[in-house]
Backbone as ProteinMPNN parsed JSONL, in Angstrom:
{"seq_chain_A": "XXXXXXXXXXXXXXXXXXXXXXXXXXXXXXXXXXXXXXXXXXXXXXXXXXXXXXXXXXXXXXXXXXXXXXXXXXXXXXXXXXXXXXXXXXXXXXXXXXXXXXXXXXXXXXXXXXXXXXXXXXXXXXXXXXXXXXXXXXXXXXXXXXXXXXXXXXXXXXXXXXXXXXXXXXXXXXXXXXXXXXXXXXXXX", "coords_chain_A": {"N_chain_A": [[0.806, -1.157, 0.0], [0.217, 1.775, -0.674], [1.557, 4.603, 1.396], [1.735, 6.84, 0.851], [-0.162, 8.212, 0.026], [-2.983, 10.247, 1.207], [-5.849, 9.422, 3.032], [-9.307, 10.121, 1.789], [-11.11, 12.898, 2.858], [-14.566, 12.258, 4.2], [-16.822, 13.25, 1.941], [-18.713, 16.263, 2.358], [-21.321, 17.913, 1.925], [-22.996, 20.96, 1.683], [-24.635, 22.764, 4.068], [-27.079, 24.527, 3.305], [-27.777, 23.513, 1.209], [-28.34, 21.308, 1.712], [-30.607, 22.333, 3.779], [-32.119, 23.238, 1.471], [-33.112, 20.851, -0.09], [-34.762, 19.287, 1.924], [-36.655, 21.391, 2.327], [-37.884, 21.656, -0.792], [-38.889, 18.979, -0.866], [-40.255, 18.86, 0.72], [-42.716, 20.974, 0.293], [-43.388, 19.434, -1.754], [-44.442, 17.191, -0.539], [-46.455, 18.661, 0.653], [-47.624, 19.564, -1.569], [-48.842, 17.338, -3.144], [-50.526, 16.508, -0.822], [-52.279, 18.412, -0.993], [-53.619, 18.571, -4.065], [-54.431, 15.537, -3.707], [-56.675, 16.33, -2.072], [-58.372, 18.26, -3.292], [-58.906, 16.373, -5.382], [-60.261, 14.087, -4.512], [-62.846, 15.688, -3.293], [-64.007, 16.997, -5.921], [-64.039, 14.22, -6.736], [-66.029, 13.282, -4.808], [-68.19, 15.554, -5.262], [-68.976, 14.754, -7.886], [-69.928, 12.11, -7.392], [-72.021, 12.497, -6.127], [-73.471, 14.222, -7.861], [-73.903, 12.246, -9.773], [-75.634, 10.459, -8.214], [-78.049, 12.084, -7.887], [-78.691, 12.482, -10.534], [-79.174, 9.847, -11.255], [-81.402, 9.285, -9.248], [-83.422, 11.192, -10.355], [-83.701, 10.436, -12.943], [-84.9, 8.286, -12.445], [-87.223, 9.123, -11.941], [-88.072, 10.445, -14.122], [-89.743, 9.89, -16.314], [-92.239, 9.559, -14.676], [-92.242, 12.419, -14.455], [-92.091, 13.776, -17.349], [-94.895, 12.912, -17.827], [-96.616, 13.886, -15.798], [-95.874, 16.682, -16.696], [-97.22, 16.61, -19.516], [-100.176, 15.798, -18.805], [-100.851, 17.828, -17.613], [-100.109, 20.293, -19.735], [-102.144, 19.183, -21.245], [-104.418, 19.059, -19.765], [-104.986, 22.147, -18.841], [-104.827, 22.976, -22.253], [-107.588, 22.278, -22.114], [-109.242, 22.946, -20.46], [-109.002, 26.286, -21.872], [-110.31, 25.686, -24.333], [-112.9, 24.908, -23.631], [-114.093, 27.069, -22.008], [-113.25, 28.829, -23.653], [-115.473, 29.517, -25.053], [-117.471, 30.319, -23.57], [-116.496, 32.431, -22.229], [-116.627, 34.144, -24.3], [-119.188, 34.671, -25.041], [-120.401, 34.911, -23.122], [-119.395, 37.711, -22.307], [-120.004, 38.929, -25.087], [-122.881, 38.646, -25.063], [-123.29, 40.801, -22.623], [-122.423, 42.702, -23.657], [-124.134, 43.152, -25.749], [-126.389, 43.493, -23.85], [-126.05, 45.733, -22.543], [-125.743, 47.671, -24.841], [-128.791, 47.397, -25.48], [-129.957, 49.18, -23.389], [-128.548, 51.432, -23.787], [-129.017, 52.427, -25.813], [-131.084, 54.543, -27.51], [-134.375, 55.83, -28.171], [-134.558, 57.199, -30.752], [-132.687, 55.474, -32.094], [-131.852, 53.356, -33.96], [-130.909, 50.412, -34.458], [-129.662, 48.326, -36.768], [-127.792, 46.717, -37.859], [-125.527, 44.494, -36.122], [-122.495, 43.526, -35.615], [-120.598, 41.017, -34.043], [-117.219, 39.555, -33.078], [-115.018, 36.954, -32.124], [-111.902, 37.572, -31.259], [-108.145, 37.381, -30.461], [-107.678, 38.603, -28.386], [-109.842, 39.512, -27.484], [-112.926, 41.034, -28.367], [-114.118, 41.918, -31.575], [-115.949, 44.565, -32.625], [-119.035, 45.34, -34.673], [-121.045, 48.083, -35.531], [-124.234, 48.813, -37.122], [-125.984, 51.516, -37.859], [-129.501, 53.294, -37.659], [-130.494, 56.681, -37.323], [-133.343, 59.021, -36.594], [-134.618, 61.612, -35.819], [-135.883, 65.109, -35.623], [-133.965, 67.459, -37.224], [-130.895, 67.614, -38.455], [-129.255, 68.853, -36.635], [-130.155, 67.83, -34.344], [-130.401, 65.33, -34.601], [-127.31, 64.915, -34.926], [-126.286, 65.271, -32.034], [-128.074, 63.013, -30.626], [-126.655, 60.84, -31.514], [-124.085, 61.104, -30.972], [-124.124, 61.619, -28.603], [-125.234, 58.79, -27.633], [-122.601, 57.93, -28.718], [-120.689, 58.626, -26.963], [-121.878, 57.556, -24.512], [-121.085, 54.868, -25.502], [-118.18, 54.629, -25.161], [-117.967, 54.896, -22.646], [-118.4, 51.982, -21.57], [-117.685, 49.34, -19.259], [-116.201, 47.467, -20.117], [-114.245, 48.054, -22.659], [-112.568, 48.775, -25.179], [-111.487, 49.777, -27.096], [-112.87, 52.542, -29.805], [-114.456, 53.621, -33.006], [-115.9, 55.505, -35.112], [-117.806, 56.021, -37.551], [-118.526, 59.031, -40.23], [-121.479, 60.779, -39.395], [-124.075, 60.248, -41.838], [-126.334, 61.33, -44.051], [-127.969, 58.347, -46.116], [-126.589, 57.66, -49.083], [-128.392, 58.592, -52.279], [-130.779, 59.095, -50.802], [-134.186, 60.168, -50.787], [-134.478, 63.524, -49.387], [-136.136, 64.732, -46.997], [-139.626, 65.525, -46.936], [-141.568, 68.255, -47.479], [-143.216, 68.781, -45.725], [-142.954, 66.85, -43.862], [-140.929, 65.737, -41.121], [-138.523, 64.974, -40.337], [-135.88, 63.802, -40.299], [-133.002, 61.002, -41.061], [-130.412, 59.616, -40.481], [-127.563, 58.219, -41.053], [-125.174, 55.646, -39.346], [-121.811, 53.771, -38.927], [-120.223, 51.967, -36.206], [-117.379, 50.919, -35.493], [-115.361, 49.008, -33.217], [-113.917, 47.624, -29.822], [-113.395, 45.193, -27.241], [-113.017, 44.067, -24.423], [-112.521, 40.682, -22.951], [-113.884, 39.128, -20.336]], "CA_chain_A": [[0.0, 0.0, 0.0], [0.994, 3.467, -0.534], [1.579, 5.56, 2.126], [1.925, 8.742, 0.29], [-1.63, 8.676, -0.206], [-3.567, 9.985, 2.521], [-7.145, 8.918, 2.956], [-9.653, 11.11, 1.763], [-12.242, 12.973, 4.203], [-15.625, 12.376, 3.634], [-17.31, 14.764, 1.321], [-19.657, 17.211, 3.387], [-22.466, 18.647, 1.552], [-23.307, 22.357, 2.584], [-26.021, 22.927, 5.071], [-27.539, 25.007, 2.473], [-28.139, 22.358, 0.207], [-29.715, 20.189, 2.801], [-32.117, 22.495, 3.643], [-33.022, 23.006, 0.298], [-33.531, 19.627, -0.419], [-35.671, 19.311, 2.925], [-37.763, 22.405, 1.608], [-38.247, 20.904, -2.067], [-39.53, 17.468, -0.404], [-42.281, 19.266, 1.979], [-43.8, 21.24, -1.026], [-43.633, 18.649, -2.995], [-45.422, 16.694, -0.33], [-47.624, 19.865, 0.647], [-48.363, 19.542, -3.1], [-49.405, 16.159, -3.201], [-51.511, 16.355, -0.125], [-53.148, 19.697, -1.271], [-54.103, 18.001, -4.831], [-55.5, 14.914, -3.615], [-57.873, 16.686, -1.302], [-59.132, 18.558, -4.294], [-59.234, 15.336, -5.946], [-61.243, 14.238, -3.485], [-63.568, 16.862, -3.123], [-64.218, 16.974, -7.134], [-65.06, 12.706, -6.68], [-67.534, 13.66, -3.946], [-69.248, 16.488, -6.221], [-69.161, 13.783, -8.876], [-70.577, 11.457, -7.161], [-73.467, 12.878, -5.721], [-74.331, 14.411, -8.869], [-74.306, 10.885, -10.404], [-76.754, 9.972, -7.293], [-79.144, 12.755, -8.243], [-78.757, 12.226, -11.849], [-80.021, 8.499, -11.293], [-82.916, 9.518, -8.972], [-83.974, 11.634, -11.658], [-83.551, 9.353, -14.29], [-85.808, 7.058, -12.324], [-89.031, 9.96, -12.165], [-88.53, 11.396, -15.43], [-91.117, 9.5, -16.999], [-93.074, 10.39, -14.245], [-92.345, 14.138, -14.348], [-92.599, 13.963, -18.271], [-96.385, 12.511, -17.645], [-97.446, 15.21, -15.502], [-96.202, 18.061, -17.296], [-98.194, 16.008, -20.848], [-101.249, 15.907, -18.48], [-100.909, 19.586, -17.463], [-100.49, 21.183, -20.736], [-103.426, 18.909, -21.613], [-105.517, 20.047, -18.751], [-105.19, 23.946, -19.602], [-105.813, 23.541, -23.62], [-109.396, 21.613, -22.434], [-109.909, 24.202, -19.651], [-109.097, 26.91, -22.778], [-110.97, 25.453, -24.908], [-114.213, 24.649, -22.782], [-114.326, 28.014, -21.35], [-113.422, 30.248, -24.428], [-117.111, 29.9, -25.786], [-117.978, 30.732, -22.598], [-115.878, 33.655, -21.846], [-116.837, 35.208, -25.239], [-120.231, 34.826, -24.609], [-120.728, 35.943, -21.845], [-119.305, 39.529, -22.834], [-121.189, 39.316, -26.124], [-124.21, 39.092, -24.377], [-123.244, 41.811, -21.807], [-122.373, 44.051, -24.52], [-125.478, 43.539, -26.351], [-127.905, 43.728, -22.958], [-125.658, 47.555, -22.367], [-126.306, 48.222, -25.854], [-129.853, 47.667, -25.722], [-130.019, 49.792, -22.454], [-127.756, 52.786, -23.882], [-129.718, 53.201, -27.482], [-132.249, 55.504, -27.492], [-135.808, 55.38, -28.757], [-134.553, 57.817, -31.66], [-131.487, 55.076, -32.342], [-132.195, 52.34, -34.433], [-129.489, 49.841, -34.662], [-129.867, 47.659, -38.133], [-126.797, 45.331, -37.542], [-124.477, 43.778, -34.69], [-121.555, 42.408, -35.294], [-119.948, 40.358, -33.211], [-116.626, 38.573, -33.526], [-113.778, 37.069, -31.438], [-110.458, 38.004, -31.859], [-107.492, 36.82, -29.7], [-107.641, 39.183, -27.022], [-110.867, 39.792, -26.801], [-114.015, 40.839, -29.025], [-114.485, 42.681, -31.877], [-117.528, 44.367, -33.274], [-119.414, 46.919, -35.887], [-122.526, 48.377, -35.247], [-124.58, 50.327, -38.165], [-127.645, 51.842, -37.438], [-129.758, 55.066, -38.014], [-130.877, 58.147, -36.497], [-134.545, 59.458, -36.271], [-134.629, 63.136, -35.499], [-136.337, 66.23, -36.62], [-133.027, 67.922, -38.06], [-129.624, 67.293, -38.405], [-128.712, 69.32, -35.369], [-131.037, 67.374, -33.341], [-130.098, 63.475, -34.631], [-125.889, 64.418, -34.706], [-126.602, 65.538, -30.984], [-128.557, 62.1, -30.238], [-125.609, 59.815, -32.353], [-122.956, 62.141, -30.07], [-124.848, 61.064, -27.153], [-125.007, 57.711, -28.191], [-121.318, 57.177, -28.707], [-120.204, 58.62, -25.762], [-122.087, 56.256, -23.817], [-120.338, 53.557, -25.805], [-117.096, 54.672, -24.584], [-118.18, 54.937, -21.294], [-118.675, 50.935, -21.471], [-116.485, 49.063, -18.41], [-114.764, 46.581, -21.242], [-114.357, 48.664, -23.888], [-111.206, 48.634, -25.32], [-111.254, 50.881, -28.278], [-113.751, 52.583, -30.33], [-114.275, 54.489, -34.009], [-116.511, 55.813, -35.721], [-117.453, 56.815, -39.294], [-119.14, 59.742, -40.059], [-122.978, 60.215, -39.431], [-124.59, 61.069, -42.865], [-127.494, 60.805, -45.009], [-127.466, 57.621, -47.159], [-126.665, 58.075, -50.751], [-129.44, 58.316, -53.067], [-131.851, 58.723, -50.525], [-134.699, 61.42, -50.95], [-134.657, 64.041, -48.502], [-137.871, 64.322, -46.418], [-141.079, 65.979, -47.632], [-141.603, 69.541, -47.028], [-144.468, 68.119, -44.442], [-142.228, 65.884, -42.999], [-140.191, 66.804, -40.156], [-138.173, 63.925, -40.262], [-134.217, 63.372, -40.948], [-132.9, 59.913, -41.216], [-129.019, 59.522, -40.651], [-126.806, 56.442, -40.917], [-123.971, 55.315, -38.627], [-121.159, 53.029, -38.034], [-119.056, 52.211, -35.535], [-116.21, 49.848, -34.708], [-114.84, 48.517, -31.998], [-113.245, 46.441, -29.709], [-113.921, 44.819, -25.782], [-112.11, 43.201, -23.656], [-113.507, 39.378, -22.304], [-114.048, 38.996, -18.928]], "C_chain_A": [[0.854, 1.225, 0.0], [0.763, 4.219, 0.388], [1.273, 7.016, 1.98], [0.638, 8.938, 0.702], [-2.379, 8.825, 0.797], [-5.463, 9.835, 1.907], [-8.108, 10.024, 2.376], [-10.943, 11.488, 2.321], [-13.053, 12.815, 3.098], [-16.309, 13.412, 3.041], [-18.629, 15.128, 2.259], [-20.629, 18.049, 2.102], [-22.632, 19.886, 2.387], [-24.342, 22.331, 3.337], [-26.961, 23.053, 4.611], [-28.308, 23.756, 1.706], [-28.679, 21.533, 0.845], [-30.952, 20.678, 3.558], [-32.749, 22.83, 2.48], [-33.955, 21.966, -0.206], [-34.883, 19.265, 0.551], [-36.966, 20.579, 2.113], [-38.805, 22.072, 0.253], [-39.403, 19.797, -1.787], [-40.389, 18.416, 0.196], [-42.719, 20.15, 0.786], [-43.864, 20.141, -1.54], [-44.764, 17.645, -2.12], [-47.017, 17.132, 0.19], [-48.293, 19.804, -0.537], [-49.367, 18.492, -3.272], [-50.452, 15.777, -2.521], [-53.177, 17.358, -0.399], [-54.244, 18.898, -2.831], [-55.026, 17.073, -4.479], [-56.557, 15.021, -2.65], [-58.521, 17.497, -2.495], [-59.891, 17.502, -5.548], [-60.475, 14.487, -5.269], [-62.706, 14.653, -3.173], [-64.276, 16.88, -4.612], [-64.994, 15.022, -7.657], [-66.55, 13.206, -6.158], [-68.608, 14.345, -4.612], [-69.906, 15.481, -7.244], [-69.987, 12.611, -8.995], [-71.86, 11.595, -6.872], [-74.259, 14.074, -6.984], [-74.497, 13.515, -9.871], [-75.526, 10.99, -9.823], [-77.939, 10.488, -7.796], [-79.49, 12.805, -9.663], [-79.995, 10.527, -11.891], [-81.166, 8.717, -10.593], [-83.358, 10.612, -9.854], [-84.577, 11.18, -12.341], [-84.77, 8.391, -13.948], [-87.486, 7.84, -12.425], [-89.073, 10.585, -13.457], [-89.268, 11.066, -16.202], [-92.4, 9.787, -16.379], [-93.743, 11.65, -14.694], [-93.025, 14.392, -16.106], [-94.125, 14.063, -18.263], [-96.826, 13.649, -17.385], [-97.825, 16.065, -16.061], [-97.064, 17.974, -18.664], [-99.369, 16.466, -20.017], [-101.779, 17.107, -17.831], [-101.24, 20.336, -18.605], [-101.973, 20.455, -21.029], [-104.609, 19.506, -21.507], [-105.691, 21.643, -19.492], [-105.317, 23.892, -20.995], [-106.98, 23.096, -22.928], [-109.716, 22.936, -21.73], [-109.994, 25.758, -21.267], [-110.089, 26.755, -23.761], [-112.557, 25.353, -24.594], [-114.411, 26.014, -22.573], [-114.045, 29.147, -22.226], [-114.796, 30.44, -25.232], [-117.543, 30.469, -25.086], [-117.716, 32.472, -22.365], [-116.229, 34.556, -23.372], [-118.013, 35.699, -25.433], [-121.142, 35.168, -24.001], [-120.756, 37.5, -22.353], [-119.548, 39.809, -24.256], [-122.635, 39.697, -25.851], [-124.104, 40.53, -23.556], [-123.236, 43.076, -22.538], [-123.832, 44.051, -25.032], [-126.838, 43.96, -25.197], [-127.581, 45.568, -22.668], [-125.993, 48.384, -23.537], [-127.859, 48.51, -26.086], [-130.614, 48.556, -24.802], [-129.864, 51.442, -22.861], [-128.515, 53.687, -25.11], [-131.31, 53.696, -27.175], [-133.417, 55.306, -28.061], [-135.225, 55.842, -30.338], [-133.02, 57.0, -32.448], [-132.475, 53.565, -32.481], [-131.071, 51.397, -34.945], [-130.136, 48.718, -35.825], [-129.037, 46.379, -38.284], [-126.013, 45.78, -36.722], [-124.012, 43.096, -35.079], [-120.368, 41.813, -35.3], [-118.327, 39.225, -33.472], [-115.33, 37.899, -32.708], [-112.425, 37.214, -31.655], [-109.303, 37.106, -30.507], [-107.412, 37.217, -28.418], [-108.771, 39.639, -26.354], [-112.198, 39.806, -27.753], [-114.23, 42.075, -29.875], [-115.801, 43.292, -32.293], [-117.902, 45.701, -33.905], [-120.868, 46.989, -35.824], [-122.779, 49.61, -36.959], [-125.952, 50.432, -37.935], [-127.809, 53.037, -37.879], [-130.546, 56.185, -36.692], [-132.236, 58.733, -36.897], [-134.686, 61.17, -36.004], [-135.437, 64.395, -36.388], [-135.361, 67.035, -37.462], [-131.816, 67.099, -37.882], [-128.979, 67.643, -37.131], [-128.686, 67.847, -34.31], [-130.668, 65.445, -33.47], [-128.19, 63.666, -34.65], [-126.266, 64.562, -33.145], [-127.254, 64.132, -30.404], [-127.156, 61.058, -30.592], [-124.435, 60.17, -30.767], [-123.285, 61.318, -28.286], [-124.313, 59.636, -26.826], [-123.624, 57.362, -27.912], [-120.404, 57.622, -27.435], [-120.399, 58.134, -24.433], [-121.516, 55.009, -24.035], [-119.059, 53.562, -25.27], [-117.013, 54.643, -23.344], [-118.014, 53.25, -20.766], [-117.555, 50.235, -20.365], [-115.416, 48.192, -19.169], [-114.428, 47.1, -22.635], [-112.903, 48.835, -23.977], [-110.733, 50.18, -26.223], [-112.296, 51.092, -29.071], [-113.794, 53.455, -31.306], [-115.409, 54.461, -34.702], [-116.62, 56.279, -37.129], [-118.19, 57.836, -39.379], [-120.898, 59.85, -40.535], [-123.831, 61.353, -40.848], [-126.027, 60.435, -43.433], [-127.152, 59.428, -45.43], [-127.477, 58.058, -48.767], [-127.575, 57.42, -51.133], [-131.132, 58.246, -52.406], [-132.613, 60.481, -50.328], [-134.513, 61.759, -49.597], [-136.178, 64.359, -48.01], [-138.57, 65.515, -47.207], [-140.951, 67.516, -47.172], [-142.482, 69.765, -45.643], [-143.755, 67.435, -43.565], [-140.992, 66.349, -42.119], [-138.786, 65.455, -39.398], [-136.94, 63.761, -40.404], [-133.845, 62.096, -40.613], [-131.47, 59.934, -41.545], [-128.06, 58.237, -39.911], [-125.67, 56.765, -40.357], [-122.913, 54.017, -38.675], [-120.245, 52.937, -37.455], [-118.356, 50.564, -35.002], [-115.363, 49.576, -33.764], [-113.883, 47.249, -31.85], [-113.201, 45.634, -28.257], [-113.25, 43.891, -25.69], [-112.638, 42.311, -22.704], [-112.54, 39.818, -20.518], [-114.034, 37.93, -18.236]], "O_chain_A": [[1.91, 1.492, 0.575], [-0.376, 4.686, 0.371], [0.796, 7.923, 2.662], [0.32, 9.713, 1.604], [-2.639, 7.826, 1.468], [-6.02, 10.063, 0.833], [-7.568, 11.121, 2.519], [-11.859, 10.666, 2.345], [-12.872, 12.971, 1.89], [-16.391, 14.488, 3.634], [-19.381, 14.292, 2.757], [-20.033, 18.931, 1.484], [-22.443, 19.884, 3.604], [-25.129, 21.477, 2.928], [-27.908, 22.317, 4.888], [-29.449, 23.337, 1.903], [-29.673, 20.975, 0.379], [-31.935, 20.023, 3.908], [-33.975, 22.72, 2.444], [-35.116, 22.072, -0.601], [-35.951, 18.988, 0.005], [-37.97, 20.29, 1.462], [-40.031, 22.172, 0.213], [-40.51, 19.744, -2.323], [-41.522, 18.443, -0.285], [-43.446, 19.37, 0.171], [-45.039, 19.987, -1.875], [-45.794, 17.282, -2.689], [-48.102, 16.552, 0.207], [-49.511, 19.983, -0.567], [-50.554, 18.718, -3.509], [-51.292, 15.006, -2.986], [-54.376, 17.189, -0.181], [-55.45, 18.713, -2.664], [-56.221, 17.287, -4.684], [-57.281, 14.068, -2.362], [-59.682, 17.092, -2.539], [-60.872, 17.667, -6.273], [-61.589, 14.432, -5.79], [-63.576, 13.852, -2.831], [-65.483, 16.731, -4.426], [-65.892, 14.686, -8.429], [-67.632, 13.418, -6.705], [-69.762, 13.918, -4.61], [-71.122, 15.392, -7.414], [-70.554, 12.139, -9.98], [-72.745, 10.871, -7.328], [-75.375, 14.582, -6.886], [-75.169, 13.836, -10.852], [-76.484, 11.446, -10.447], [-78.847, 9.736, -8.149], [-80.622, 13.185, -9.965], [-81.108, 10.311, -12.371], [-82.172, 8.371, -11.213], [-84.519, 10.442, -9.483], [-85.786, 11.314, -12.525], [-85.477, 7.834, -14.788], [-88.54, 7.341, -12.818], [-90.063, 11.212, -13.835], [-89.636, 11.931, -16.998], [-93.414, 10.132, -16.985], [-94.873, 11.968, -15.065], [-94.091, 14.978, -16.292], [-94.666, 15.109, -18.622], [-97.323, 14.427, -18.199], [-98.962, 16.499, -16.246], [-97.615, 19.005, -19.05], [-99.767, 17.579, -20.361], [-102.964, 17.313, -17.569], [-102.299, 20.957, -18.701], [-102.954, 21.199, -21.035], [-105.417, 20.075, -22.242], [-106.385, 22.029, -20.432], [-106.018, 24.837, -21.355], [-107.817, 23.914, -23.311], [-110.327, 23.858, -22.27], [-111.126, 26.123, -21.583], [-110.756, 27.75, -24.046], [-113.358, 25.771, -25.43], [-115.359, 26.259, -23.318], [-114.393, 30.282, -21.901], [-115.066, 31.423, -25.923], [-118.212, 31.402, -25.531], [-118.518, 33.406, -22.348], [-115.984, 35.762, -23.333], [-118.192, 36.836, -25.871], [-122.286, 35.584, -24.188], [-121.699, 38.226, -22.667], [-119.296, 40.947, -24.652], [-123.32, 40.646, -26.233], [-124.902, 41.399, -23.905], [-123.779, 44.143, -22.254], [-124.616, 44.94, -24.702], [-127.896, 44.514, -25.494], [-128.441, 46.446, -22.597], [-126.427, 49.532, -23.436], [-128.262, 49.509, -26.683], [-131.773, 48.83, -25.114], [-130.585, 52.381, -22.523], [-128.611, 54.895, -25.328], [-132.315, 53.159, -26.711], [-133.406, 54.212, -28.625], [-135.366, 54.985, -31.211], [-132.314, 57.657, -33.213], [-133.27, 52.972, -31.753], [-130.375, 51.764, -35.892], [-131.267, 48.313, -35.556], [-129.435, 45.292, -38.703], [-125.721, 46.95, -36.477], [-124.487, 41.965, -35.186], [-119.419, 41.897, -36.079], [-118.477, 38.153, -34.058], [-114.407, 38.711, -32.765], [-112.038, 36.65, -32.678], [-109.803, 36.281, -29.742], [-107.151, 36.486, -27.462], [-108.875, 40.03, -25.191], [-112.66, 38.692, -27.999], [-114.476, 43.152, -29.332], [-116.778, 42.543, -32.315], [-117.35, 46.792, -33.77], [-121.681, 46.088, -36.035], [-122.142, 50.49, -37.538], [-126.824, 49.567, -37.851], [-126.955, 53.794, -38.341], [-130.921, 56.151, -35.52], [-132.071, 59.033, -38.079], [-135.526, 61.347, -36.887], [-135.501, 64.476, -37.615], [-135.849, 67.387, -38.536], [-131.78, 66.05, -37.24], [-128.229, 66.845, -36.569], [-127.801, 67.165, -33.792], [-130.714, 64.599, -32.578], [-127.593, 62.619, -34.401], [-126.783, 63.472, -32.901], [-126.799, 64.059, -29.262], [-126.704, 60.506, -29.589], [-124.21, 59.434, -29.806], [-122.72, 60.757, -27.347], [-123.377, 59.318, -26.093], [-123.37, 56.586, -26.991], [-119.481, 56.915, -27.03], [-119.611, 58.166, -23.487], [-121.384, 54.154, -23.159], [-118.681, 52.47, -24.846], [-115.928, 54.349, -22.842], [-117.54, 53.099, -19.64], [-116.403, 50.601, -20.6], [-114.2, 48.16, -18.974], [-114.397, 46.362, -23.62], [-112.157, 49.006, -23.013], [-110.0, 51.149, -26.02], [-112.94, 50.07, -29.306], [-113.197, 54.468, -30.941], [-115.946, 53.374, -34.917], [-115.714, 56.819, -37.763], [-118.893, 57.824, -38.368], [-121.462, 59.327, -41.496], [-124.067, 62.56, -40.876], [-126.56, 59.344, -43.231], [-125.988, 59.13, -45.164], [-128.334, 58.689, -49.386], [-127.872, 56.264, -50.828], [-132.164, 57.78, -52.888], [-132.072, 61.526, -49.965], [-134.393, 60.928, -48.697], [-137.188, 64.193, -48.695], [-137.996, 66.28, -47.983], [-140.035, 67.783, -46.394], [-142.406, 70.657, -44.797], [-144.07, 67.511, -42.378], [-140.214, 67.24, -42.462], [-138.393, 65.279, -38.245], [-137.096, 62.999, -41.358], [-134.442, 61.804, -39.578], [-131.141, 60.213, -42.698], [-127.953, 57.667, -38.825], [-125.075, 57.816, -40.6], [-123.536, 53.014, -38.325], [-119.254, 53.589, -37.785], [-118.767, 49.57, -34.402], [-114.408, 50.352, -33.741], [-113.368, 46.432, -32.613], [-112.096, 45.177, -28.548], [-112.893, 43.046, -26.511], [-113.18, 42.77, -21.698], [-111.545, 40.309, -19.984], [-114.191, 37.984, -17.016]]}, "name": "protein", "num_of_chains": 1, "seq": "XXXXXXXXXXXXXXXXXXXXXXXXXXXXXXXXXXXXXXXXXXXXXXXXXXXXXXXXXXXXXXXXXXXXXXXXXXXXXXXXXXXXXXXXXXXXXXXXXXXXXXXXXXXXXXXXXXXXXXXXXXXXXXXXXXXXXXXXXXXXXXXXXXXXXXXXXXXXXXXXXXXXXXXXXXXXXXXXXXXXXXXXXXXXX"}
């Protein structure tokens, strides 16, 4: 053996470097622990929205049913009850109409029609009066009672004239004779 040669010390690592290494390892297992609790946590969610997925899954033929035998229900109820409901406030209009028109107000046609929101309708009738003054003044009357109506939606008129081609009264006759109509619109009840 050679003497010369002396032994050689053990190599020493810096301090430094060993707590690094120590530092490295605990994140890394801080890491690992931190992850699979999110992992974890993301099963659990997973799972229990399987769970509720499958009880679902098991009423949804149910639930489908119902909501079939719901919409059902409300068209029949719609259907059953829109003759009704138009009817009703056809009649009502016509019993206020026959209330509101005057002796000197002769109504000729009514009519009546439903619409989606409610009810339309066209009245034409005539006027009775000794002049013109005296039957626009009755008409005037007249339609401002129609507006007065509690379902009345909207209302127009055309203007109240003679009819064409028709003689004017007698020189004896004290009579004027003037045509109307008016359109509308009422709201069911």
């Amino acid at each position: 053996m050679n003497k010369n040669k002396q032994p050689e010390p053990p190599k020493r690592y810096p301090k430094g470097l060993a707590i690094s290494a120590a530092i490295i390892v605990a994140i890394l297992i801080g890491s690992t622990v931190y992850f699979q609790n999110i992992k974890g946590s993301y099963e659990k969610k997973i799972e229990n929205t399987r769970e509720t997925y499958i009880s679902l899954s098991k009423n949804a033929d149910a639930i489908e049913e119902t909501k079939r035998l719901r919409a059902d229900f409300y068209k029949q109820r719609h259907y059953l009850d829109f003759p009704l409901e138009y009817s009703f406030t056809a009649a009502d209009f016509v019993r206020e109409l026959g209330l509101t028109a005057a002796a000197a107000i002769e109504l000729l046609e009514v009519d009546i029609d439903p619409v989606i929101q409610g009810l339309t309708f066209s009245l034409k009738g005539q006027i009775k009066a000794g002049d013109n003054i005296e039957a626009r003044s009755k008409f005037r009357e007249f339609y401002q009672a129609l507006r007065q109506f509690e379902n009345m939606l909207h209302i127009d008129s055309s203007r109240v004239n003679a009819k064409p081609g028709e003689k004017k009264p007698a020189p004896g006759e004290k009579q004027v004779r003037l045509y109307f109509t008016i359109d509308g619109e009422l709201e069911t009840w």
